[in-house]
C-alpha positions in Angstrom: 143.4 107.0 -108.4 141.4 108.1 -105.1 143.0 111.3 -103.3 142.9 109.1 -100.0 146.2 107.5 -101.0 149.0 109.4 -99.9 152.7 110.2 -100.7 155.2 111.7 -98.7 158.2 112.5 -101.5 161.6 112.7 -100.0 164.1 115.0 -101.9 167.0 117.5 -100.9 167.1 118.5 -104.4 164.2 121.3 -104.6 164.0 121.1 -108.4 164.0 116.9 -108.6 161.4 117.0 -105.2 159.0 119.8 -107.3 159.1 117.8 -110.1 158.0 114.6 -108.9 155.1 115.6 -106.5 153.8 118.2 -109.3 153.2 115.0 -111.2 152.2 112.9 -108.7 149.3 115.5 -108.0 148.3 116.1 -111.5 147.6 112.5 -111.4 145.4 112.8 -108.3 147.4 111.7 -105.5 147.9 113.5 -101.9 151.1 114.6 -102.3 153.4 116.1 -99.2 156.9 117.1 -99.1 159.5 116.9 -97.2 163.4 118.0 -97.6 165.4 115.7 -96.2 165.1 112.3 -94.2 164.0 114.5 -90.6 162.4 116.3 -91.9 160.2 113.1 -93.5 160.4 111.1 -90.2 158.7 114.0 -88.3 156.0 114.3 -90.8 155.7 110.3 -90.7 155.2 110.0 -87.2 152.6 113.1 -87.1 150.5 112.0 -89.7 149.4 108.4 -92.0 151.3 107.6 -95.3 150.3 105.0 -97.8 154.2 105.5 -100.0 157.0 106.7 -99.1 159.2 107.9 -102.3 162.5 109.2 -101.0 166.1 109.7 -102.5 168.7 107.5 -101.1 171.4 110.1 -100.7 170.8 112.4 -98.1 172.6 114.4 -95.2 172.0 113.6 -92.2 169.5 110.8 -92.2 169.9 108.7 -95.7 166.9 107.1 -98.0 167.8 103.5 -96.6 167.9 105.2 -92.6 164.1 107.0 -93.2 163.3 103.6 -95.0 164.1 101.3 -91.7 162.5 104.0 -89.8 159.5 103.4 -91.3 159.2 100.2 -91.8 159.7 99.7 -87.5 156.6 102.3 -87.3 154.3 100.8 -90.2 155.3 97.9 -91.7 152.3 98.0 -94.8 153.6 101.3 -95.4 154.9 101.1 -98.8 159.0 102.6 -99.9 159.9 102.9 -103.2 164.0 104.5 -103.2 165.4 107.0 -105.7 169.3 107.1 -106.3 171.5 109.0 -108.8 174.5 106.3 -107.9 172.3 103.2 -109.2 174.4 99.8 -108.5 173.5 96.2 -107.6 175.1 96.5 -104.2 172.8 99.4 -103.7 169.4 98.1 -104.6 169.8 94.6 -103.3 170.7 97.2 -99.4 166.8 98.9 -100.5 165.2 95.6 -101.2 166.6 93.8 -98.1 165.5 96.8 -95.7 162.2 96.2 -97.2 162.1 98.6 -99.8 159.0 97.9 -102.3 161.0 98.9 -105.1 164.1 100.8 -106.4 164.5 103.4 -109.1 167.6 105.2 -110.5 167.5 108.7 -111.6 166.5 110.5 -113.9 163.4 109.3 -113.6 161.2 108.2 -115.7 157.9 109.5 -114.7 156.0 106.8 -116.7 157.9 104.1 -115.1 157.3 105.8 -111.6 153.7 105.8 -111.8 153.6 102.1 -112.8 155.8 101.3 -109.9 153.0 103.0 -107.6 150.5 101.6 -108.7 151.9 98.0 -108.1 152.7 99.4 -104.9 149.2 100.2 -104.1 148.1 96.8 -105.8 150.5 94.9 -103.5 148.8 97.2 -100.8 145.4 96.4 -101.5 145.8 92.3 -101.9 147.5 92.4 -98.5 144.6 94.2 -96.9 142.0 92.3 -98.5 144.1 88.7 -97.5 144.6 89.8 -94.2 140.8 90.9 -93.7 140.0 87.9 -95.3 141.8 85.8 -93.0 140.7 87.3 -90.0 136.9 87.2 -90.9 137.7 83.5 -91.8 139.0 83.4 -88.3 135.8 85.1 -86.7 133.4 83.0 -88.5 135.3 79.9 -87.8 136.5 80.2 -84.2 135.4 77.9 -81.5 134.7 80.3 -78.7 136.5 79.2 -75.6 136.8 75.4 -76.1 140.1 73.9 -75.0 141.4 70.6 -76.0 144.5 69.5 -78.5 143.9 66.0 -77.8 142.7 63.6 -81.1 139.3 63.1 -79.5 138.3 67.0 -79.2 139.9 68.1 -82.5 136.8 65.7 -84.2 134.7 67.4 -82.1 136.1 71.2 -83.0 136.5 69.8 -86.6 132.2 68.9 -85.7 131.5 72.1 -84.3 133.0 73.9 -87.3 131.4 72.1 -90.0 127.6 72.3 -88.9 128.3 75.8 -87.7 127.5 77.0 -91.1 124.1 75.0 -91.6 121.1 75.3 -90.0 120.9 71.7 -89.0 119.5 70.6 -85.4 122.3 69.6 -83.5 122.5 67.3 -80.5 125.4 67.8 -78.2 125.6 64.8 -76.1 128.0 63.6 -73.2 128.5 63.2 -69.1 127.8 65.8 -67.1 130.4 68.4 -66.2 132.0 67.9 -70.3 131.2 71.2 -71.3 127.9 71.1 -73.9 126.8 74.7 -73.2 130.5 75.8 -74.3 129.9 73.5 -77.5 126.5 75.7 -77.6 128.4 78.5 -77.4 130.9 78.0 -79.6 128.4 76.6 -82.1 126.2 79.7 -82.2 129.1 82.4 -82.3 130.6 80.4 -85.2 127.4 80.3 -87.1 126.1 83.1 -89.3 123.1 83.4 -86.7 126.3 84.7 -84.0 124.8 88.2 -84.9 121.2 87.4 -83.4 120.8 86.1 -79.6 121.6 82.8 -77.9 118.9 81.7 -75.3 119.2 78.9 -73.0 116.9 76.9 -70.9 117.9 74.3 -68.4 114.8 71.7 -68.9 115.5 70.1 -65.7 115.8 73.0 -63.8 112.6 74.1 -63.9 109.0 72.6 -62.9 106.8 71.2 -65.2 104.0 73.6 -64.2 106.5 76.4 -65.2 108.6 75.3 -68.2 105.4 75.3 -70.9 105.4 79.1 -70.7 109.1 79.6 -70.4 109.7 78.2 -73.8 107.0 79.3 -75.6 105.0 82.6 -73.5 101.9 83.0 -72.0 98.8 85.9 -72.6 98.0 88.0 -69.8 95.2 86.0 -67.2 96.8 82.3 -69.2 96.6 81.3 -66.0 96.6 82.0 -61.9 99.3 84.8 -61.5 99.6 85.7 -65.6 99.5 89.5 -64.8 100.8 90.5 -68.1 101.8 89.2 -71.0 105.2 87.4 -71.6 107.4 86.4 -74.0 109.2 82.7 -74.2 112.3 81.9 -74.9 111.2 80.6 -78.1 110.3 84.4 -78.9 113.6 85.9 -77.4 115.5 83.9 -79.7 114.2 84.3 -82.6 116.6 84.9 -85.4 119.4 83.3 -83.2 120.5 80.1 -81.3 117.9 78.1 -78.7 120.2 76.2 -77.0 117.8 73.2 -74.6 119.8 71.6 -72.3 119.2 68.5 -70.4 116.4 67.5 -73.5 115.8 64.4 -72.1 113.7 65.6 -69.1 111.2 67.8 -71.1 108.0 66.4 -70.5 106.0 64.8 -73.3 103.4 66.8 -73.6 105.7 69.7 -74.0 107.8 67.2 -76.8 104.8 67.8 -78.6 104.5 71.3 -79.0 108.6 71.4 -79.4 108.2 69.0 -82.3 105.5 71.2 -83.8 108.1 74.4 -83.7 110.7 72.4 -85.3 108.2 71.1 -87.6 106.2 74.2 -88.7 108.6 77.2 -87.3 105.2 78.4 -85.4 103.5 78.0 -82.1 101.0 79.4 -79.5 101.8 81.3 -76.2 100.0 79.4 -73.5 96.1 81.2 -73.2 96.2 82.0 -77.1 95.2 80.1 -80.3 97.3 81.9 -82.2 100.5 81.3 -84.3 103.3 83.2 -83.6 106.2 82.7 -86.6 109.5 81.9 -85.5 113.1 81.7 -87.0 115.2 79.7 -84.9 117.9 77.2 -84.6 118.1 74.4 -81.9 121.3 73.4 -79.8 120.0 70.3 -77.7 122.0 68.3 -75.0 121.5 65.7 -72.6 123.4 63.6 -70.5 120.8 60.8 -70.4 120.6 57.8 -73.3 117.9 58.8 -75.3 117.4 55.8 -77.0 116.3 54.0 -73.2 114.4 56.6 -73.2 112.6 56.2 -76.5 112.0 52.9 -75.9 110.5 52.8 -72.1 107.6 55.5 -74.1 109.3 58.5 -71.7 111.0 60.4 -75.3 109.0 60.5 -78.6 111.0 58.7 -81.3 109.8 61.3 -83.9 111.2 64.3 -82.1 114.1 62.4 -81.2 114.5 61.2 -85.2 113.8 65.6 -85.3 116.8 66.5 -82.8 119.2 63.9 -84.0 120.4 65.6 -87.3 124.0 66.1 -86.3 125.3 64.3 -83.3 128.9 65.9 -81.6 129.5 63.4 -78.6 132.3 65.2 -75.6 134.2 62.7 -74.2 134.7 62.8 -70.4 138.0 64.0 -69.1 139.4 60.8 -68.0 139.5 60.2 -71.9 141.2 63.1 -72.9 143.9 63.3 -70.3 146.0 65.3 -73.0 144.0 68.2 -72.5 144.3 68.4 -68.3 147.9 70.1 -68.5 145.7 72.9 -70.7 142.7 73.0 -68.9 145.0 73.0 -65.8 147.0 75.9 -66.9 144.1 78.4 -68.4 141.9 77.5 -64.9 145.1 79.0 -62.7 145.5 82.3 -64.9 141.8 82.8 -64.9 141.1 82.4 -61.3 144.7 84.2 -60.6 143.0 87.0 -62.4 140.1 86.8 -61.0 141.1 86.8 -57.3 144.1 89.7 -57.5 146.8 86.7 -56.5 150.1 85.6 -58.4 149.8 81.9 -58.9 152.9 80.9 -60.6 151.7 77.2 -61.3 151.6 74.0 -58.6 154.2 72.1 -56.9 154.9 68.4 -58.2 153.1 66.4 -56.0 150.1 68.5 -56.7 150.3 68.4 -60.3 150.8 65.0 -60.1 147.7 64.4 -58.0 145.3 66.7 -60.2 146.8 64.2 -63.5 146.0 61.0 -62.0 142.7 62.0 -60.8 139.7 60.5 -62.9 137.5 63.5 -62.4 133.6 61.9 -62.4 132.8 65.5 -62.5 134.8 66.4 -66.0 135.5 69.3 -66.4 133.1 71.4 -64.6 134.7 69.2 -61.6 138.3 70.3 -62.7 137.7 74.1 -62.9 135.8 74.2 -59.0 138.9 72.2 -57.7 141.2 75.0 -59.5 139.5 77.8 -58.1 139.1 77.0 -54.7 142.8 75.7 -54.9 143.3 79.3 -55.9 141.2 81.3 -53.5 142.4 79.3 -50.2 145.6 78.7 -51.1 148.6 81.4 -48.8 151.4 80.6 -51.3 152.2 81.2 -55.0 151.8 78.2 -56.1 149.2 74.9 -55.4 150.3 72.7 -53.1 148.6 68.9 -51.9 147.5 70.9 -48.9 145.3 73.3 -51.3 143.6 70.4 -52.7 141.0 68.4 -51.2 142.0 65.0 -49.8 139.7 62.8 -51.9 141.8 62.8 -54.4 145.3 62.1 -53.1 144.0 59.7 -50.4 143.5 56.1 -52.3 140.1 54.5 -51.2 140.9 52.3 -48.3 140.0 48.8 -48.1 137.0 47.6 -46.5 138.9 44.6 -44.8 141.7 46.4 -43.9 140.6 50.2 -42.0 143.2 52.9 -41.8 144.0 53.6 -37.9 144.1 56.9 -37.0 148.5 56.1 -36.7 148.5 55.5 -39.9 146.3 58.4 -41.1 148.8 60.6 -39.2 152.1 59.5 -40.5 150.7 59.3 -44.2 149.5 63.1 -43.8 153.0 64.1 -42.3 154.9 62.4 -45.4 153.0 64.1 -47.8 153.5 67.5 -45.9 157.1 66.7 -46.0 157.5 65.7 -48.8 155.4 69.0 -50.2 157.3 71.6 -48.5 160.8 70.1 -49.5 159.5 70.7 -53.1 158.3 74.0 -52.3 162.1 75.0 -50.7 164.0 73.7 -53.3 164.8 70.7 -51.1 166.5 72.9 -48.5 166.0 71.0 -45.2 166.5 74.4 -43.3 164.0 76.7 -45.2 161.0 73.5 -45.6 161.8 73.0 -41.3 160.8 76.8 -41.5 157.5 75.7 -43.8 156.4 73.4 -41.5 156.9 75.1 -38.3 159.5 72.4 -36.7 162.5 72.5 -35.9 165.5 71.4 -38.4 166.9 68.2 -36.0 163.3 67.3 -36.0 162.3 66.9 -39.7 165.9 65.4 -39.8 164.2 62.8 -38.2 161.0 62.2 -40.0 162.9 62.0 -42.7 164.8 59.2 -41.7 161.8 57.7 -39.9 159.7 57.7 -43.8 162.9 56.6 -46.0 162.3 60.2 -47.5 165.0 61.8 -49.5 167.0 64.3 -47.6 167.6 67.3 -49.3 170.0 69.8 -48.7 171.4 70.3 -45.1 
C-alpha cells in the first residue's frame, strides 16, 4: 500500500489508539493520531486525510460529531467508526452520517485492514469515474453553442459524432447562424483541440492576396515579398483549418486546395517545393454549391472532396425555441461586459424581440442585444432600447402612415411601456414619461389602454 494514503486514528484510549496506528504503520500507511474528536478536527482542517478511523464514544466531540464534520469539509474523505457499545441503532446513526463502514471492538486487526482497503478501493473507482466523466465531458463538449430546440440537438448530436474522425466537414447555412462556432466547437471537441485552429475568411480577402495567405510565399515570390512567410496552411498544421465562405475561393486556388486535401502537401507561392502538411478542414458557405458546380464557378471534384460530412444550421426563425436562450446568455454577457445590472426586458420588448424573424440569425440577435444593452438608462430592455424596425409592421404601399398616426402609435407604445415598467402605477409611469398624472389619464382613455393603478 503506498505511504501517500493517509490515516488520521481517533482514540481517547491511549493503549486501543497505539495499537491500531502501530499496525497500521507496519503495514505501510501514514499514520497520525489524534486524542479525541478536537483534537482530530484541528488536524483535519490543517492538513489532507484519505481515512478517518475514529471511536464513536468520545468527550466532548463524539465519533458520529467528527464524522459529519468531515464529511461537510471533504466529502471523498473516507470514515470507518469504532464502538465498544456495538448495536443496530448505532451503526445504521454511522452509515446514514455517511460512515464508510462500522466496526465493534475489540478489533480485529485482520478485519480492519480488509475494511481499508475497500475503503481505498471505493476511493479509487470514485476518482477514476469521476476523472472519467469529466474527460468524457472535455472531449465531448460543444464549445459555446446554444440551442435545446429538436433542430440543433441533430446538429450538436453532428458536431459530436464527426468530432472524433478526421473527416472534411462542411458546415453549411444563412449567414449570421453561427458556422465559425460549429468550427469551434468542432475543433475543441476533436482530439486535434490540442494543436491550433486557423481561420480564413475566403471572401474577405482579394484574389491577388488569398494564394499566399493559405498556402505562403518565398522571400522576392513576388513585388513586396520581403521575407519569407508562412500560410495558414502551415500555421495549422497538426490542428483545425477552418475556410469560411468556400464558395468564393477562386478556381485556380480550388486547385491547389484540392491538391492539399488530396496529397497532404503543397508549394509556397515562388517555390517548387513540397511542404508536408497534417491538417483537418472545417469548410462553410452560405452560397448553394451545387448552382455553383453546375454554372463551372466550383469544381465538382473538390466539392465531392469537401462534402464528406454535411451539418446544415438552421436560421433562427426555425428554431424559435432557442431565442428565450440566446436572449438570456446575450443580456448576462453584454451586462458583464459593459459594468451595468440588466435584470432582463420588460414585456412588450420581449415580446417584440420573439416575434421578430431575424434575416440576420443570430449574429443579427446578439448586435440588437448589445446595443439594447449599452444605450439603454434603465435595468431592464425596454421597446424604446430597441430599434423601430422591428416593432413598427411594414406599412402598406396603398395606404402611407401620416405623420398623426406615426405620433399617436409611438405615444401608445411609450405608454403602454412605462406602465409595465411601474408596475402599472399611473403615478410613478406619469413620472417615467415626464407628464403629468391628469394627462396620461387622458391618453389612456383617448387609446382604450388599460388603466392601471390610480
Amino acid at each position: 500500500m503506498p505511504d501517500a494514503f493517509r490515516i488520521l486514528v481517533v482514540d481517547d484510549e491511549p493503549a486501543q489508539r497505539e495499537l491500531v496506528a502501530g499496525f497500521l504503520r507496519k503495514q505501510g500507511f501514514d499514520v497520525v493520531e489524534a486524542d479525541g474528536g478536537r483534537a482530530a478536527l484541528t488536524r483535519f482542517q490543517q492538513e489532507p486525510f484519505d481515512l478517518v478511523l475514529t471511536d464513536q464514544r468520545m468527550e466532548h466531540l463524539s465519533g458520529l460529531d467528527l464524522l459529519r464534520a468531515v464529511r461537510a469539509m471533504t466529502p471523498e474523505a473516507g470514515v470507518i467508526v469504532m464502538t465498544a457499545y456495538g448495536t443496530i441503532e448505532t451503526a445504521v446513526a454511522a452509515i446514514q452520517a455517511g460512515a464508510s463502514d462500522y466496526l465493534t471492538k475489540p478489533l480485529n486487526l485482520d478485519t480492519l485492514l480488509h475494511r481499508i482497503h475497500a475503503v481505498r478501493e471505493r476511493q479509487r473507482l470514485v476518482t477514476e469515474n469521476r476523472e472519467l466523466r469529466e474527460a468524457l465531458a472535455e472531449r465531448h463538449r460543444v464549445e459555446g453553442v446554444i440551442g435545446e430546440s429538436g433542430a440543433m440537438q441533430e446538429v450538436l448530436s453532428m458536431v459530436r459524432r464527426a468530432a472524433a474522425s478526421d473527416a472534411t466537414v462542411l458546415v453549411r447555412g444563412e449567414s449570421g447562424t453561427g458556422k465559425e462556432l460549429i468550427a469551434r466547437a468542432l475543433h475543441h471537441a476533436s482530439p486535434r483541440a490540442v494543436g491550433p485552429l486557423v481561420k480564413v475568411n475566403c471572401a474577405a480577402l482579394p484574389e491577388s492576396l488569398l494564394e499566399s495567405e493559405l498556402f505562403g510565399h518565398e522571400k522576392g515570390a513576388f513585388t513586396g515579398a520581403v521575407a519569407t512567410r508562412k500560410g495558414r496552411f502551415e500555421l495549422a498544421d497538426g490542428g483545425t483549418l477552418f475556410l469560411d465562405e468556400i464558395g468564393d475561393l477562386p478556381l485556380h486556388l480550388q486547385v491547389k486546395l484540392l491538391r492539399v486535401l488530396q496529397e497532404r502537401e503543397f508549394e509556397r507561392v515562388g517555390s517548387s517545393r513540397p511542404i508536408a502538411v497534417n491538417v483537418r478542414l472545417v469548410a462553410a458557405t452560405h452560397r448553394p454549391l451545387e448552382t455553383l458546380v453546375r454554372e463551372g464557378r466550383f469544381r465538382d471534384d473538390l466539392y465531392y472532396r469537401i462534402n464528406v460530412v454535411t451539418i446544415t444550421l438552421p436560421p433562427l426563425r426555425e428554431r424559435r425555441e432557442d431565442l428565450p436562450l440566446l436572449i438570456e446568455h446575450f443580456l448576462r454577457t453584454f451586462a458583464a461586459r459593459n459594468g451595468k445590472t440588466i435584470r432582463g426586458l420588460t414585456r412588450d420588448a420581449r415580446e417584440t424581440l420573439l416575434r421578430y424573424d431575424y434575416p440576420g440569425n443570430v449574429r443579427e440577435l446578439e448586435n440588437l442585444i448589445e446595443r439594447a444593452v449599452v444605450l439603454t438608462r434603465d435595468d431592464a430592455i425596454s421597446l424604446a432600447d430597441i430599434p423601430l424596425t422591428l416593432h413598427e409592421p411594414a406599412a402598406e404601399p396603398a395606404a402611407p402612415v401620416t405623420l398623426t398616426a406615426a405620433v399617436e402609435g409611438l405615444e401608445r407604445r411609450m405608454i403602454r411601456d412605462a406602465l409595465d415598467r411601474a408596475g402599472g402605477v399611473q403615478t410613478r409611469a406619469a413620472d417615467l414619461l415626464g407628464v403629468s398624472e391628469r394627462v396620461l389619464r387622458y391618453k389612456l382613455r383617448k387609446y382604450g389602454l388599460a388603466g392601471g393603478e390610480g
